[in-house]
N, C-alpha and C positions, 0 to 999 in steps of 0.2 A: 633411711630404714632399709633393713634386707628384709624383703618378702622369701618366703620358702626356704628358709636356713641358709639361703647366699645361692641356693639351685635357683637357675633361668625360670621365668612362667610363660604360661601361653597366656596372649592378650589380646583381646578383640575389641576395636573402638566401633559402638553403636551411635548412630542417628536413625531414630526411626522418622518417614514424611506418612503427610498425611494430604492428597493432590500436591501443594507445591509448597507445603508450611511443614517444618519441622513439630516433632509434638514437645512438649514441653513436661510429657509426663515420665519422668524416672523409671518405675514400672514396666510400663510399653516398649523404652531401651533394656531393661533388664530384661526383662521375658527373652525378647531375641538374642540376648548375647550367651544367656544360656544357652540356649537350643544350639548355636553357634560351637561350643567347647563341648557340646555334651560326648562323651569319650572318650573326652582326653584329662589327664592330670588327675591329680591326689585329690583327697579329701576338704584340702581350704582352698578359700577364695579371697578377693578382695574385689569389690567393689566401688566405682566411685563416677558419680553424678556431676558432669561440670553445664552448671547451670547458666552460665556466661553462654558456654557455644550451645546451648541443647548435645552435647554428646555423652553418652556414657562409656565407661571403662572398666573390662571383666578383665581378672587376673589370675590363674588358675596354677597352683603350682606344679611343674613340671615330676613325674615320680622318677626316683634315682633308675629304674630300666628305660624310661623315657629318655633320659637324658645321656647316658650311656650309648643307647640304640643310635643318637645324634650325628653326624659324621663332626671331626672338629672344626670347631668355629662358626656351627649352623647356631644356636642356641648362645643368645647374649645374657648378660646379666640384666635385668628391668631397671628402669629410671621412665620418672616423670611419678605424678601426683596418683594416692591410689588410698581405698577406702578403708575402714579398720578391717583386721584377717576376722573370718566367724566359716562356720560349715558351709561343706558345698553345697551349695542350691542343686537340684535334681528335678 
């Protein structure tokens, strides 16, 4: 699948701990990966919860002056597993 019409996204892998145990609650990764992107990229997002490792994954897609401003070659195309597109969380 191309996320963001085939434009690059910004991506931030969460684990949240809690003393020395990861939490296992999706929510708690997502809160922070927000907070993490907030400022950057367009209006969609993707999402996705891997419940095997406790990590989550935010995907934000890059806007075409984002991506433009980039020097070449800084900004890759995404790969690897990602959640269904819906609005930016805020």
């Amino acid at each position: 699948m191309r996320l963001n019409a085939g434009l690059p996204v910004w991506h931030v892998s969460v684990s949240a701990w809690s003393g020395e145990k990861r939490s296992s609650q999706p929510k708690v990764c997502e809160r922070e990966a927000v907070k993490l992107l907030r400022g950057v990229g367009g209006e969609r997002e993707w999402w996705f919860f891997n419940p095997a490792a406790l990590i989550g994954h935010l995907r934000v897609g890059l806007t075409e002056a984002e991506h433009a401003a980039l020097p070449c070659g800084v900004a890759e195309h995404d790969a690897g597993e990602s959640g269904p597109e819906r609005k930016r969380t805020r």
